[in-house]
Every structure is written in structure tokens, then in C-alpha cells.
C-alpha positions in Angstrom: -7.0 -8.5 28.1 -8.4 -12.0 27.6 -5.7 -13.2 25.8 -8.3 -13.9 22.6 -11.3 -12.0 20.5 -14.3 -13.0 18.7 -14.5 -10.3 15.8 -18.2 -11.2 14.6 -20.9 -12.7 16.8 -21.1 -15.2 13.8 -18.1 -16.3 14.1 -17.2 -20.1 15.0 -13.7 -19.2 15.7 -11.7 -16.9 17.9 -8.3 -15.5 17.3 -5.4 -15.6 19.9 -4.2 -12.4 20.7 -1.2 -13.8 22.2 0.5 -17.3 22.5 -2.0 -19.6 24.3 -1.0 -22.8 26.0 -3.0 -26.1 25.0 -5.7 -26.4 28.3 -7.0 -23.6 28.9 -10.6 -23.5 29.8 -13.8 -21.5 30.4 -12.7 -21.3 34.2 -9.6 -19.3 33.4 -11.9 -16.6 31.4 -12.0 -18.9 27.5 -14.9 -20.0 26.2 -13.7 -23.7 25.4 -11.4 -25.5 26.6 -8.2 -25.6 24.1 -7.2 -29.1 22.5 -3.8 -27.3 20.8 -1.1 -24.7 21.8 -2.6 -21.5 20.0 0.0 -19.0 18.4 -0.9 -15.3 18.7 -2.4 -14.2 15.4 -3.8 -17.8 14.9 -7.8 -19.3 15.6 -9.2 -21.9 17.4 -12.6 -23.4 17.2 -15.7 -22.1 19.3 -17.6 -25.2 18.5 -17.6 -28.4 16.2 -17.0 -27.5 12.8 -18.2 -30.7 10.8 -16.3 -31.6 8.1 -17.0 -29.4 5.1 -18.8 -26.5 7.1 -18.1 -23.2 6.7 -15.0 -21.7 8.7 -16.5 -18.1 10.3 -13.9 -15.0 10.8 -15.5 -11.5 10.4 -18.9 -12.9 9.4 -18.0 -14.2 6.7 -16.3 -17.8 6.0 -13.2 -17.6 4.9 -13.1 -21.3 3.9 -14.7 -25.0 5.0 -13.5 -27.6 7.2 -11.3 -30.4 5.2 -12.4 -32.7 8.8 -14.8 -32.6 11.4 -13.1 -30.1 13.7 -13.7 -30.3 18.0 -14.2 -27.3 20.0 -10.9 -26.0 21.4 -9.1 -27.6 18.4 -6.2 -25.1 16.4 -8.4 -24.0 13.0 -5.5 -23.7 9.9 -3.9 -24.8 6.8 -3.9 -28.5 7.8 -8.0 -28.6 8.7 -9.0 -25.8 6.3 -9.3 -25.2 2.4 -10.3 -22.1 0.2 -13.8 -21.7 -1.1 -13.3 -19.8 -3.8 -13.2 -20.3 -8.0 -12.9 -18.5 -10.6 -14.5 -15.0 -12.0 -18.2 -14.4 -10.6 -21.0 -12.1 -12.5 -21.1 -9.4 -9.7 -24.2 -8.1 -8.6 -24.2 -4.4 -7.5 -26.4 -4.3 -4.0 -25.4 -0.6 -2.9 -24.9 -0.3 0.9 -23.7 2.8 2.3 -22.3 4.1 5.8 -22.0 7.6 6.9 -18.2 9.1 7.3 -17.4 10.4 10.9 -17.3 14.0 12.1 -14.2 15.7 10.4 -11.6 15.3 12.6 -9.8 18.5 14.5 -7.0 18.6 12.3 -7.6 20.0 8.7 -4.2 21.4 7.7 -0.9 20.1 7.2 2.3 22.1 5.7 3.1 21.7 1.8 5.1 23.5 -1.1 2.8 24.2 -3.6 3.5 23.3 -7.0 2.0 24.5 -10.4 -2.0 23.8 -10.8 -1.6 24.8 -6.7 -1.5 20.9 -5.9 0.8 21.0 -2.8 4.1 18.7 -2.5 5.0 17.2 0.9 9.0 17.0 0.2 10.7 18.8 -1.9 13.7 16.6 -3.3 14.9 16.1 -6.9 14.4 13.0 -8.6 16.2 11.1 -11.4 14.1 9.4 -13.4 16.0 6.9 -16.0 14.3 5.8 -19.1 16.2 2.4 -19.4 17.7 -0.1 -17.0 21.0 0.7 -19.0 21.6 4.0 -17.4 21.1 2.9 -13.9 24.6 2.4 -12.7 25.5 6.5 -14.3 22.4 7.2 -12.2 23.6 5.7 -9.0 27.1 7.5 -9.4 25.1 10.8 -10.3 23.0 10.2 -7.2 26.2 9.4 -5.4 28.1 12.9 -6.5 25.0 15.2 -6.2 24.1 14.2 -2.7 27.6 15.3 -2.1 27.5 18.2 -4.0 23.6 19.1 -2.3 23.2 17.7 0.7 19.5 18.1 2.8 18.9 21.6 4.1 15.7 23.1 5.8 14.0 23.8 2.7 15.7 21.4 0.4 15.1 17.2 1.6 17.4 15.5 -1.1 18.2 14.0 -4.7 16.7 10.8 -5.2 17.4 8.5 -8.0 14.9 5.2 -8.7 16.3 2.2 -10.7 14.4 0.3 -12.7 15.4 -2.8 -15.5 12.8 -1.8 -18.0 12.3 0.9 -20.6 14.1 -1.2 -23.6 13.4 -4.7 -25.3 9.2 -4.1 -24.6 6.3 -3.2 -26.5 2.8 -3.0 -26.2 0.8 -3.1 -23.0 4.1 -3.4 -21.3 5.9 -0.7 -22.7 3.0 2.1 -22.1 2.8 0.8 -18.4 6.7 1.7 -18.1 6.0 5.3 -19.7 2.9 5.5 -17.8 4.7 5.0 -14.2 7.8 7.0 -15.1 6.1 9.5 -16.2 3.8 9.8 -13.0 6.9 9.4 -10.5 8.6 12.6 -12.6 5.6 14.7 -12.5 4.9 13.4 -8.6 4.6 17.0 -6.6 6.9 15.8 -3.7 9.3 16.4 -6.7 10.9 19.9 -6.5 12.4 19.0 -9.4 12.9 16.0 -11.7 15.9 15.0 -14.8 14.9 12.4 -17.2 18.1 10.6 -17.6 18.2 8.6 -21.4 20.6 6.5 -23.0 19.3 7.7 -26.5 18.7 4.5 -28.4 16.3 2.7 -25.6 12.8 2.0 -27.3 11.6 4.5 -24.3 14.0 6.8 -25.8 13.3 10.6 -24.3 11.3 11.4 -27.4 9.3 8.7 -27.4 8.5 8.9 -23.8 7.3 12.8 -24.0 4.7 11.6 -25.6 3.3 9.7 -22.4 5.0 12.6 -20.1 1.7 15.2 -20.2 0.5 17.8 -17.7 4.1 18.3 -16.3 5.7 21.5 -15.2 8.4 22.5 -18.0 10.2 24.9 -15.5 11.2 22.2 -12.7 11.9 19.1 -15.4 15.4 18.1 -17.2 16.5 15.9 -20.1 19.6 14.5 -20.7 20.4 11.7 -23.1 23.9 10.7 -22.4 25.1 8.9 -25.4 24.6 12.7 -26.8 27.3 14.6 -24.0 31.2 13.6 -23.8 31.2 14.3 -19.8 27.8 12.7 -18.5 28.1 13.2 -15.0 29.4 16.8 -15.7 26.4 17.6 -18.0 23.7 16.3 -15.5 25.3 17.4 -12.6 24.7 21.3 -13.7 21.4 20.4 -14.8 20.4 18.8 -11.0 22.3 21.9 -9.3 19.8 24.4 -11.5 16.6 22.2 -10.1 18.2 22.0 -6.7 18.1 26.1 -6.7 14.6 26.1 -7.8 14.0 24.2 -4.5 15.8 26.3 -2.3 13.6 28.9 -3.0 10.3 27.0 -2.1 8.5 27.3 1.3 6.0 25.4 3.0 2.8 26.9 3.0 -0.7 25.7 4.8 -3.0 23.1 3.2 -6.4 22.2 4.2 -6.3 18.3 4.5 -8.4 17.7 1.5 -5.5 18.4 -0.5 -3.5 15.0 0.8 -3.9 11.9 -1.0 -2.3 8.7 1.1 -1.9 4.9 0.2 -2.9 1.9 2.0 -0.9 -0.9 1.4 0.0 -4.5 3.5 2.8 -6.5 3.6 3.8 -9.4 5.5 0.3 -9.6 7.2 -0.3 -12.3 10.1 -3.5 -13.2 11.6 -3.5 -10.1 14.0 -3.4 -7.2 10.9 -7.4 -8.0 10.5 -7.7 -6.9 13.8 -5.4 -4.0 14.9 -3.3 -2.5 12.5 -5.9 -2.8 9.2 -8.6 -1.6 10.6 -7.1 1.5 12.4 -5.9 2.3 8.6 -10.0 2.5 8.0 -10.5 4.5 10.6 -7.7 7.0 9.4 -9.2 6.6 5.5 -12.6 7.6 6.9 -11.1 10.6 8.8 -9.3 12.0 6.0 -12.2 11.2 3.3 -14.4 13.1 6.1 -11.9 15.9 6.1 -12.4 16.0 2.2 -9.0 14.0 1.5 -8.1 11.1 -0.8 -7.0 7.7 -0.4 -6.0 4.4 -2.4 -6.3 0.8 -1.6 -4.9 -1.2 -4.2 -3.3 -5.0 -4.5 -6.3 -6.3 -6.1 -5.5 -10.6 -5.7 -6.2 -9.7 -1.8 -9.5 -8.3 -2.3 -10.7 -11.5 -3.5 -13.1 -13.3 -1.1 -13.7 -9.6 0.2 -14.6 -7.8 -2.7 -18.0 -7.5 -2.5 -17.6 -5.5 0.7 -15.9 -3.3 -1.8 -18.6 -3.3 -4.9 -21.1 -2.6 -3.0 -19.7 0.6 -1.5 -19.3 1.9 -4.9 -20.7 5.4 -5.5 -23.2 4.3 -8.6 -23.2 1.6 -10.9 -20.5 3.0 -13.3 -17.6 2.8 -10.6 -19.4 -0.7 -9.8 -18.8 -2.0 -13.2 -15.8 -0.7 -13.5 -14.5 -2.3 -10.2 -15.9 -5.5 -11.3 -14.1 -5.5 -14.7 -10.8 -4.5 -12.7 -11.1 -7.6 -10.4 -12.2 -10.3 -13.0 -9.7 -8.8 -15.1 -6.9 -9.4 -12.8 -7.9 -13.4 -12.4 -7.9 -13.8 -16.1 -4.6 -12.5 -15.6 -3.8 -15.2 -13.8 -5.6 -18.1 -16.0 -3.7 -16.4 -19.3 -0.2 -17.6 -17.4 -1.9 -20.7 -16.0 -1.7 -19.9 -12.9 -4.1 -20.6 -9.8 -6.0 -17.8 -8.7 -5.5 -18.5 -5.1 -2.9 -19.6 -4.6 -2.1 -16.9 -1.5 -1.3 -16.6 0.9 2.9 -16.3 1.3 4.5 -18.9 3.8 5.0 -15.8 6.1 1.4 -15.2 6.1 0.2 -18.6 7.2 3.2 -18.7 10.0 1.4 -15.5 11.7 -1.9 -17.2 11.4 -3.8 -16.2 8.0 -5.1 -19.8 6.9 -7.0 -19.1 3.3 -7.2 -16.1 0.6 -10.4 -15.5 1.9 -9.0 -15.0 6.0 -6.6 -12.8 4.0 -8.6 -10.5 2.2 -11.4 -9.7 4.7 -8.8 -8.4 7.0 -6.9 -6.7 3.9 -10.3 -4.6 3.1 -10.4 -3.2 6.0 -7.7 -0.5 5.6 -10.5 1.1 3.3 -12.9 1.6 5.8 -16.4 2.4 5.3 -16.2 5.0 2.8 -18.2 4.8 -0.5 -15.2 3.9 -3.7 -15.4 7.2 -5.9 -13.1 5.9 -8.3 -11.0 3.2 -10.2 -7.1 3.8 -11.8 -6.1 1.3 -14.2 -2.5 0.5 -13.6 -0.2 3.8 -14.3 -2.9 6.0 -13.8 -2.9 8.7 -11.6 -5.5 10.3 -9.2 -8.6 12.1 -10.9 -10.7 12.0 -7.8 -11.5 12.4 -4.0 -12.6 10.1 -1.9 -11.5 6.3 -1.4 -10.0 5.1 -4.8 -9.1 1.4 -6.2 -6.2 1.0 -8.1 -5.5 -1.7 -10.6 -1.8 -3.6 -8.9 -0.5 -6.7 -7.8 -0.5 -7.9 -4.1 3.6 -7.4 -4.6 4.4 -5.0 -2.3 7.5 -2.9 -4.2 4.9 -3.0 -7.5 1.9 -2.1 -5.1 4.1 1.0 -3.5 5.5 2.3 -6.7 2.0 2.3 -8.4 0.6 4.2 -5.5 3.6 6.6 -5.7 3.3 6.6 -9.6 -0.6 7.6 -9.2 0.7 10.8 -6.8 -0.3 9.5 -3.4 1.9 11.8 -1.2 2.8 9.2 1.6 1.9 5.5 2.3 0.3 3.9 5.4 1.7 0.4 5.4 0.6 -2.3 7.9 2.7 -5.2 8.6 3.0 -8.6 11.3 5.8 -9.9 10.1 8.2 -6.8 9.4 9.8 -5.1 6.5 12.5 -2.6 5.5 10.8 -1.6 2.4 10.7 1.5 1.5 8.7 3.5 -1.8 8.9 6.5 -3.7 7.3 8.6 -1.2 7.6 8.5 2.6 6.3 5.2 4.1 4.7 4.8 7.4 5.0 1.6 8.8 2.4 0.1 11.2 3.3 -2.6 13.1 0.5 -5.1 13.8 1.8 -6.4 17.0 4.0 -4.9 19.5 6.7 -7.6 19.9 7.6 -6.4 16.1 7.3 -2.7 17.1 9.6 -3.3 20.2 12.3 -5.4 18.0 12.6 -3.8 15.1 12.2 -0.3 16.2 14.7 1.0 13.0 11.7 -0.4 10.7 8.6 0.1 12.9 7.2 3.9 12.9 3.6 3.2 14.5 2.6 0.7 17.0 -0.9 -0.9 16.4 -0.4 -4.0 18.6 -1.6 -1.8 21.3 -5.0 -2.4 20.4 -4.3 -6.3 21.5 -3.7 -4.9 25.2 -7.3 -2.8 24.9 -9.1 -3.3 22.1 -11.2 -0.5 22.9 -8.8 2.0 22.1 -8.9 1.8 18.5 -10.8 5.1 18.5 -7.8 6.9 20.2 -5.2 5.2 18.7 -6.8 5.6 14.8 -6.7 9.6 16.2 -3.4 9.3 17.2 -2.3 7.7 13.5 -4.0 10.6 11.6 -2.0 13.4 14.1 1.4 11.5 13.3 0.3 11.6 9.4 -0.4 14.9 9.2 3.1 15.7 11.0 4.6 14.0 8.6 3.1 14.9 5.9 4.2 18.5 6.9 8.1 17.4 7.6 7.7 17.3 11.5 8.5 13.4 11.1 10.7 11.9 8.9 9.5 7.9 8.5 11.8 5.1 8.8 12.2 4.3 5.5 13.5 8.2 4.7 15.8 8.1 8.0 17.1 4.4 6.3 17.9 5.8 3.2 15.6 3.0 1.6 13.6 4.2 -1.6 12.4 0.9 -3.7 10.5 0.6 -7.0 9.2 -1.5 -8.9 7.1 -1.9 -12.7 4.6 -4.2 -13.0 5.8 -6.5 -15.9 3.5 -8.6 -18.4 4.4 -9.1 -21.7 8.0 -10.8 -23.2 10.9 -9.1 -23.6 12.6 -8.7 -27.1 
């Protein structure tokens, strides 16, 4: 290891790939002699950067030099700035790549649900329709993991909190009935109870009429201002879905039946580099294999989006893509807002210096697949293939969209560490060992790796979409479902009556 790479010949910087000490030079295997200590995750300068020259990661700069920069010299927030503005008239310039050979592995274990889409857990959920009910659900969750606890073909009852469902209207309103009614209909649901107060605005009538193309034999609805005993009345209603699930079995799938999120949080300057683009090379697998998958948080495409455009399948996904981007920085300007104004204090400590450094490593978890289609917020998956979907860079609003739009697991990559858990099982991807080695009750794939041999992405990419599969059939359990932690979240936008 050389303790630093240069990702693009084009590049004018290098990144660390550990902690480097300030005096390092050419005759100790670096290409400059370093002015600055050098964090791992963080760049220093291959050459002079003059002042207002373009900074270079990936090929592409990711922001211009606020000073005239020396060779050797740390490149960050304090020498760098942001190029970008506002909304840009895309132009569609289709570039292509081909997939790789399918991969060995084409099946994974699954219950099959009606409409033969398979499920990869089979739990019951309780799905409430307003905030106000959330404390009943947590007690009902409480006494009917008591009453059914896990059992080989039977993983759980789930209940997901949520503050919404009452006091909105609008845009706002529908994007509540929207997710709801994707997370009760989601096929790693055995079984699902709607849980209403009764006089919500989301009230269970009202919210049928968003709740379409579910299966009327493994859903419940209980409004509880309409039953004396609450807990009584929806505990015999859980126990009839619970014996539905005892009675399903896993069955084979061929791997173009799973659909799996990509999703970062808490990124540092090494997720462009290990744990990111090991996520492309399991999307291209799996889209070689026939399979689906979802790249969403929209805010950290900018800078990289074209990368994304131009892989669009024809110019009606292109337009639509486009509109979806633009839409989301009007967003912005309707709350005045700046439209950059990314990334988090965590990701600048591990190194990311501009939106732009940001997003071009953030991309990457797509791969090199062409975009075959675009889901507006609350929508759920229509087709194969890579997919954008409408959602904020938030990373419980980015999990539960992807749950919401019937991913069946997540692939989430992270430098900095998180708990978080989603909807669905989570498989978190460390970008760095050190984080893999110290928080092991959080980590469930080590990507640092690559930093000790970077050419072993190949192997270790294989090695991702083996432990995904496993999972997927309920070999593995991820952290977040040995934790206990299942977080949502609903994309708010509008007031609140």
C-alpha cells in the first residue's frame, strides 16, 4: 500500500488512504513532498493549483482554488469553494457501458406473495395512520412480540411510528398515504394491520383510496376510537396474520426477482473510493443477473448528475431525470435556501471538501448501468434495471422511501458510522476498516479492505453480492435486524393545520 491514490490520471490531487505525516517525499514512495499533516480520507495537491483553478478528483473538478495552492499542500474547506449554481438546461449526450457477465449466483430464497413477487422476511407490520396512535402501537408491538415471538418460518411483528397522517393536506398529505401505503403492501410483509384513530384526516377510509393493488387476505383494519378494548381487538387481528405466516415457506427465486437500495450516510473522503464503488460493482452484477436497483438522495447527485443523464435509456427517462433534479433545487429556492449548502460537518471532518467531491463519489453506488426509470417520491418500483428515485439526501427519509418503493433490502455505505436502521434489512458497509473494527455491533461489511489492496475490488464487490443474496434468503440477519433498530421517516413539505 502506498499510503495514497490518484483516482483519475487528471487529477491534480491525491487522496490519503491513511493518516500521513507533514514531510513525506518522493524518496519514501509520494509523488511530492507534503507541506501539511494529511488525514486519511483527505487530498493533497499533486502540483500548484493557482488561485481560482479548478480542483481535479475523479476527472472531474469538484471545485476551484480560493488561493494559489503549493504542491504537497492539504487541498479542503479552507483553500477550496463550490462551483456550482443554480438549475442548468440539461443536455442528453447518451453514453453507454456494457454490464458484466451474470455472476454465478442467480437465486436466493423468498416467500412468494400474491402476483408471485417473492418477500425476503416474513413479519407483520403495523402501519398507523396518524402520529396519535403511536404510543397504542408501541404497546401493541410490545404485547404481540410477547404473544409471537420469531420462529423458523415466522421473523417478527414490526410496528413503524410516524408524526404525520393528520393536520396536512395537499402534496403533503398524498406523500403520507403514498408511503404508508407502500410500506403495508411491502412483500417482506406476511401480513400488515392498518391501525386508525378514526377522526385523522388520513382516516382508514380515506387512505384506501391511496392503498391499491394490495392483498385483501394478509391486510387488517382497526380504527380504535370504534372498539372498547383496543389492544384486545388488534391483538386477535395480528394473531390471525401471524398464522397466515406460519404457514408460508421459502421457495427459490431467480435473482432478477430482488430489488435492493443504495443509500450513503455519513460519507468521508474514502467512500468515493472503496465502499461506493463496490456498491456499483454489486448494482451492475445484479442488473446483469436481471435484478433491480435504486439510487436515490437526489441533492448528492448534483455536480455528478450528468454521469447520471447521460446513462439514461432514451430521452423520455432523460427528461424526466432532468425535471426530478431541477425540481428538487427549486425546492430549495421556494424555502430560500442555498442549494449547496452540503456537505454535513461530519463529512468535511473525513475529508469531502465541496458538494461536488460529494456527489461524484455518491454516484458511484449506481455503477455503470443505463437508468431505466424514475419514481417520484411515494412511488414504488415499475421497472428493472437501475432506477432514480425522487428523496432527500436525509438518510431515515431516503431509507423509508426506498422501503416504501418495495426495495427488499438496502446496501448502505458509511465513514463515519451509524446505527440506523430502515423498514427492510439494512446492510451496512463500512468505508474504512478502523470503523468496521470499532464498531462491529453497527458494521456488517468491511470495504476499507480495498485501502490495504486496491486491486481487490473485483473480489471483494463478489464477495458483497454472495453475503446479499444470503441475506436476502435469511442465512444472515444484518445488524440493524440483530439491534432491534427499524427507523422511518416521511418526507414533509407543506404546513401543518
Amino acid at each position: 500500500m502506498n499510503g495514497y491514490t490518484v483516482i483519475n490520471s487528471a487529477d491534480n490531487v491525491a487522496v490519503a488512504l491513511t493518516s500521513l505525516a507533514k514531510g513525506l517525499d518522493a524518496a519514501g514512495g509520494f509523488p511530492v513532498e507534503l507541506r501539511d499533516d494529511i488525514p486519511a480520507g483527505h487530498k493533497f495537491s499533486l502540483r500548484r493549483i493557482p488561485r481560482g483553478a479548478s480542483v481535479i478528483k475523479y476527472g472531474f473538478p469538484i471545485g476551484s482554488a480560493l488561493e494559489d495552492i503549493p504542491e504537497g499542500s492539504h487541498v479542503h474547506t479552507h483553500n477550496t469553494k463550490t462551483n456550482l449554481k443554480g438549475e442548468i438546461e440539461y443536455a442528453y449526450r447518451p453514453c453507454f457501458f456494457p454490464l458484466p457477465p451474470p455472476p454465478a449466483r442467480l437465486e436466493f430464497a423468498g416467500y412468494r406473495r400474491a402476483g408471485g413477487e417473492a418477500g425476503i422476511r416474513n413479519e407483520v407490520w403495523i402501519i398507523p395512520t396518524v402520529g396519535c396512535v403511536n404510543e397504542t402501537g408501541r404497546a401493541l408491538e410490545a404485547a404481540a412480540r410477547e404473544r409471537h415471538p420469531p420462529a423458523s418460518h415466522f421473523d417478527g411483528v414490526r410496528f413503524f411510528a410516524h408524526p404525520y397522517g393528520c393536520s396536512q393536506m395537499g402534496d403533503d398529505q398524498s406523500a403520507t398515504q403514498r408511503i404508508l401505503a407502500g410500506l403495508a403492501s411491502h412483500p417482506n410483509a406476511g401480513g400488515a394491520l392498518i391501525l386508525g384513530l378514526g377522526c385523522e384526516n388520513n382516516n382508514i377510509t380515506e387512505f384506501k383510496k391511496a392503498f391499491t393493488g394490495y392483498d385483501a387476505a394478509r391486510v387488517r383494519f382497526l380504527n380504535i376510537q370504534d372498539t372498547e378494548d383496543e389492544l384486545g381487538a388488534a391483538l386477535a387481528l395480528i394473531g390471525e396474520l401471524v398464522t397466515l405466516c406460519e404457514h408460508d415457506r421459502r421457495e427459490p427465486f431467480p435473482a432478477d426477482a430482488l430489488r435492493v437500495g443504495l443509500k450513503c450516510g455519513g460519507s468521508d473522503g474514502l467512500s468515493g473510493i472503496t465502499a461506493n464503488p463496490l456498491l456499483g460493482k454489486f448494482s451492475d452484477s445484479l442488473l446483469a443477473a436481471g435484478g433491480t436497483t435504486v439510487l436515490t438522495e437526489v441533492p448528492e447527485m448534483f455536480g455528478a448528475e450528468t454521469l447520471l443523464l447521460n446513462r439514461c435509456k432514451d430521452a423520455a427517462i432523460f427528461a424526466q431525470a432532468a425535471d426530478m433534479i431541477n425540481g428538487f433545487k427549486r425546492y430549495y429556492e421556494r424555502h430560500n435556501q442555498v442549494i449547496y449548502e452540503n456537505p454535513s460537518p461530519g463529512n468535511k471532518a473525513g475529508g469531502i471538501t465541496t458538494l461536488e467531491d460529494k456527489s461524484l463519489g455518491c454516484v458511484q453506488k449506481g455503477g455503470r448501468g443505463p437508468v431505466t426509470g424514475i419514481l417520484r417520491y411515494g412511488d414504488r418500483l415499475r421497472e428493472k434495471g437501475l432506477n432514480l428515485l425522487e428523496g432527500p439526501g436525509n438518510d431515515i427519509v431516503a431509507v423509508t422511501a426506498l422501503a416504501a418503493a418495495h426495495v427488499h433490502l438496502i446496501l448502505f455505505t458509511t465513514g463515519r458510522g451509524t446505527p440506523l436502521g430502515a423498514p427492510v434489512p439494512v446492510i451496512k458497509v463500512s468505508t474504512n476498516t478502523p470503523l468496521a473494527l470499532r464498531k462491529k455491533n453497527w458494521i456488517d461489511f468491511d470495504a476499507g479492505r480495498v485501502c490495504a489492496d486496491l486491486t481487490a475490488a473485483d473480489n471483494l464487490a463478489a464477495e458483497l453480492y454472495e453475503q446479499t443474496l444470503r441475506t436476502a434468503s435469511g442465512e444472515i440477519k444484518t445488524k440493524n435486524e440483530l439491534n432491534g433498530f427499524y427507523d422511518m421517516a416521511i418526507f414533509k413539505n407543506g404546513i401543518t393545520l
